[in-house]
N, C-alpha and C positions, 0 to 999 in steps of 0.2 A: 167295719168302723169307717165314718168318715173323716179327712183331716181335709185342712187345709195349706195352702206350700207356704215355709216358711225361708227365711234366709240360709237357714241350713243344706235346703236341696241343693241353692246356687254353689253354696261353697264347696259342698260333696263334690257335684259335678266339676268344678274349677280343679278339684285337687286330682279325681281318679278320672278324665278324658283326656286324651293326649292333646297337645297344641293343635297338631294339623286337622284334629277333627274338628275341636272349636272353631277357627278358623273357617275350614270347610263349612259349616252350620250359617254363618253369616255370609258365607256365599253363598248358599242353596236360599237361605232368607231375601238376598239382595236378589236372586237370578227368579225368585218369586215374585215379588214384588214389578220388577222391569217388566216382565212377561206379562202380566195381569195386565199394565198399563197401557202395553202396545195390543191386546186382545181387544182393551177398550176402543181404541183407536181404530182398530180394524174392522169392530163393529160397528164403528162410525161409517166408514168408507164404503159398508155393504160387503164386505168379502165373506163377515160370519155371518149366518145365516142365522134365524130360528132362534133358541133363547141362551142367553150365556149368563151365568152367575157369576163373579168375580171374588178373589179369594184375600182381597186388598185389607189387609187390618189382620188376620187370623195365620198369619205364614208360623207363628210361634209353633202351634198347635201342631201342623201335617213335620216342621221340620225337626221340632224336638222329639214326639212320636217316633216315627220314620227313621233316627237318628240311632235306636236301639235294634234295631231289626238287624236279620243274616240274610243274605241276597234269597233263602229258600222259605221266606217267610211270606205268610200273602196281606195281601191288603183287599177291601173291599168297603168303595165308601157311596155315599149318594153325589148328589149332579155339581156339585163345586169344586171341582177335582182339580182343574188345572195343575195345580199344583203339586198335588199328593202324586200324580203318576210323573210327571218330572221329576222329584225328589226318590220316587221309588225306581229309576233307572229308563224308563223311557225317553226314547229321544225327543231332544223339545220341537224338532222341523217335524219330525211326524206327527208328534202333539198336534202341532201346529195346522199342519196340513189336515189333519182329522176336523180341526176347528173352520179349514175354509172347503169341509166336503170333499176333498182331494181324495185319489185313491191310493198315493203313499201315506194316508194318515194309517195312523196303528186298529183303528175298527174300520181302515178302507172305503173310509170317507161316509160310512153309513149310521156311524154312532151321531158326529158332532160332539157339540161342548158337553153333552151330560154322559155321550157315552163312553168314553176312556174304555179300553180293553188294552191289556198287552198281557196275555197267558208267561208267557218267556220270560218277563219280571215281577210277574207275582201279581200285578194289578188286573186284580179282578174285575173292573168294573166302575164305573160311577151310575147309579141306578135314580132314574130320572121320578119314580114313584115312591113316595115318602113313604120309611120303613119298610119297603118292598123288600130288598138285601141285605136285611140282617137273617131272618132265617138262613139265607145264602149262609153268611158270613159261620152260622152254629155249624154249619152243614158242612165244612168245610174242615170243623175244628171237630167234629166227629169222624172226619175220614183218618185227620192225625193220629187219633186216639186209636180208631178200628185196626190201623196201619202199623200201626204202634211207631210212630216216628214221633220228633219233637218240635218240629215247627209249629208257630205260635200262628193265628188270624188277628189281624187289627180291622174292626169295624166302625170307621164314622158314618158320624150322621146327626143333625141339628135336633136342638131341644123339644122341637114342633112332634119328631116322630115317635116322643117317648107315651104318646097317648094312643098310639095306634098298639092294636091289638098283638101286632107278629112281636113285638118289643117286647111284650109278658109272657108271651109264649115261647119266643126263643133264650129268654135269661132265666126262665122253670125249666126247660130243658138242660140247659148251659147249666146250669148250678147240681141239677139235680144228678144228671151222668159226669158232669168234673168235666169239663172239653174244654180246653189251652184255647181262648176267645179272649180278647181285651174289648170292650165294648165302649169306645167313645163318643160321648157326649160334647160336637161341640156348639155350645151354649153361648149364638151372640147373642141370644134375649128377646128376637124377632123371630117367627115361623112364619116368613113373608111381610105382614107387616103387622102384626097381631102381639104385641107383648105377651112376656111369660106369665105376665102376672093376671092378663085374661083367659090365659088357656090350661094352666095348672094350677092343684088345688095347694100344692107344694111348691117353695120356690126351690127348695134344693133338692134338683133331680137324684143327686147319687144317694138320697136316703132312699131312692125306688128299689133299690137292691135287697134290702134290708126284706123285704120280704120272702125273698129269694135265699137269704142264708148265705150274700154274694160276699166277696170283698168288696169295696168301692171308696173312691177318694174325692174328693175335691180339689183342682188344681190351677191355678194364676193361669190360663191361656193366654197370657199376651207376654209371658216371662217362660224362654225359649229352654233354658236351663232345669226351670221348676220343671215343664213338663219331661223332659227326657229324665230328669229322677224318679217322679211320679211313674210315668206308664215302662220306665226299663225295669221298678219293681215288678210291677204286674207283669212284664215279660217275664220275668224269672220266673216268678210262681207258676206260670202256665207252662212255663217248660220243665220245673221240675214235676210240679204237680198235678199238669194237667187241670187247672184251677181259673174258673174264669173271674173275671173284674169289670165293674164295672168305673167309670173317669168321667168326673164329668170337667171336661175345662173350660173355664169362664172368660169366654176373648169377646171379640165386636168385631163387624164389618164396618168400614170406612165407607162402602160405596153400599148402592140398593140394592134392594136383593134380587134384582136381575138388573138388565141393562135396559128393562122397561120400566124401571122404578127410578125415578127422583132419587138423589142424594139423602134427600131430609124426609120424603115424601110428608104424607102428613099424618106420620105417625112418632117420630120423637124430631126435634128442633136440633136448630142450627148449633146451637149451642152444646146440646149433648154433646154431636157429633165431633165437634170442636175441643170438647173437654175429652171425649174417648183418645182422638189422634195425639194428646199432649200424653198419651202411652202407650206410643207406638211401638211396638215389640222389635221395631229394627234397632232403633236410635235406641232404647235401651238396651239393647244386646251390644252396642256398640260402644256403650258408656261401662259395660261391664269389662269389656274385651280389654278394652283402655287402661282401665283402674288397675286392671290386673298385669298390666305389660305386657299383652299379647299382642297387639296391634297398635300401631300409629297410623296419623288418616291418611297418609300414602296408599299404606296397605288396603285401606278404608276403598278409597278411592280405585285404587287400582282394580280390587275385586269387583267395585261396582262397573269398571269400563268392561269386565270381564261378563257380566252378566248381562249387559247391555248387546255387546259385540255376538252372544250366542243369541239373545233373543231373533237381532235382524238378520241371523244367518238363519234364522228357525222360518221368518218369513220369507226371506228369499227364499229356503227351499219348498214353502207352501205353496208360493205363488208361482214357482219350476213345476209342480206337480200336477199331471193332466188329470183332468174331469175324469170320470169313475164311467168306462162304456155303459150305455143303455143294458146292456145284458147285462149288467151286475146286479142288476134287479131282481131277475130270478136265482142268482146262487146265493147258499146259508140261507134259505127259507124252512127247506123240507129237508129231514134226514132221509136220504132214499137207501135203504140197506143191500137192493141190487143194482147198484148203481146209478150214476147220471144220467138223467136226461136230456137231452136240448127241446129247445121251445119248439122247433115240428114236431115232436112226438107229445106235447100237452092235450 
């Protein structure tokens, strides 16, 4: 069945989350946002290399998600990650440093922006090939099951990939064996710069489930609240049931879909773009926090010098971080089962 979020989730979540998680949630939202900004900047400068997506407009999505998780729970998402591997415990300087090719970055400076790796916090990955890591993602949520443990998988990835083939292939298997997978859709509307409305024959992805005998929802992605009721059900399910679901949440990106693309490019107008940001998911998280006496803009402010102050530590410590030797080139290429070799013996 599909629903849509209604005011009821927000108030659920206001009554059964504790203060300091709230709280913490518009930090992880504000230390999102900083960090995307000065990524942009950096690309300016030439430190990032090669292509960066930015995650400016959709932070509701990875931090209401991400918000339900146990530290032994994986994620695995496609190339706009920034964010989702910060919020799942990676450190932001290594982030960082992974983003200027560094060799303290967390893939050792050989992933960059699409390739986030950190085995040790669950972040499986950002996978730069559309729907390439959702298989991954079932693949994962059938070793739970073979294992018999109860750790959940969360798999993003934008609306563009729900037409590739591994997407139907992996949610017939995912439904048909029961494997604890959450399969996230998130939905700004663009697959580069392609409207939904030219590339599916459906505009609402999560009836795709429906074939499948899936659960699935529909959820406010720019109302940070909605989504952590929406997908902390679908966590449940999966862990008691071993039961997958499919989400789709409905956010926007503020900026283009890489940092080769125009703002507005010449695919929706100035004006869209303009009416999208008057729903910002920070400043109404922030208008919620308020109403409710959680926060004054002290606090407002304060967490935001807080997320600022880590980001320029995240760069100084990128920019601390020495180039990746020339022989890093040849290791994690080949698995060699009798061991290593050095490049005399090639």
């Amino acid at each position: 069945m599909t629903t849509t979020a209604t005011p009821e989730h927000v108030s659920r979540q206001l009554a059964s989350t504790p203060k300091a998680q709230l709280v913490d949630m518009l930090y992880q939202m504000l230390l999102g946002r900083r960090y995307e900004e000065r990524c942009a900047e950096m690309y300016a400068l030439q430190k990032i290399g090669g292509f960066c997506h930015l995650y400016i407009g959709q932070e509701a999505v990875a931090i209401g998600a991400l918000s339900t998780l146990r530290p032994d729970d994986l994620i695995i998402t496609a190339y706009r990650e920034h964010v989702h591997a910060i919020v799942k415990g990676c450190d932001p300087g290594k982030v960082m440093a992974e983003l200027f090719g560094r060799r303290d970055g967390v893939s050792r400076g050989k992933g960059g922006s699409m390739h986030l790796f950190d085995k040790e916090k669950g972040m499986l990955g950002g996978h730069g090939i559309v729907g390439g890591h959702i298989p991954l993602a079932t693949g994962t949520a059938f070793a739970a099951k073979y294992q018999q443990k109860d750790y959940v998988t969360l798999c993003f990835f934008g609306e563009a990939a729900v037409n590739i083939g591994t997407f139907h292939e992996s949610l017939n298997m995912a439904a048909l064996w029961k494997l604890p997978v959450i399969y996230i859709v998130e939905n700004n509307r663009f697959g580069m710069g392609t409207a939904i409305e030219r590339s599916s024959a459906i505009y609402d992805v999560a009836q795709r489930a429906c074939a499948y005998d899936m659960a699935s929802e529909t959820v406010d992605g720019m109302d940070v609240l909605a989504v952590r009721d929406v997908i902390g059900r679908a966590v449940d399910l999966a862990r008691r049931e071993h039961a997958p679901t499919l989400i789709e949440a409905r956010c926007y990106r503020f900026m283009g879909h890489s940092m080769s693309d125009p703002v507005h490019g010449h695919y929706r107008t100035k004006e869209e773009v303009q009416e999208q940001k008057e729903q910002d998911p920070i400043r109404s998280y922030v208008d919620i926090l308020k109403d409710a006496g959680l926060v004054d803009q002290k606090v407002v402010e304060d967490l935001d010098r807080k997320a600022r102050e880590v980001t320029d530590q995240a760069i100084q410590f990128a920019d601390a971080s020495p180039e990746p030797s020339p022989d890093a080139l040849f290791e994690d290429v080949y698995s060699m089962p009798y061991g290593p070799f050095t490049r005399s013996e090639q």
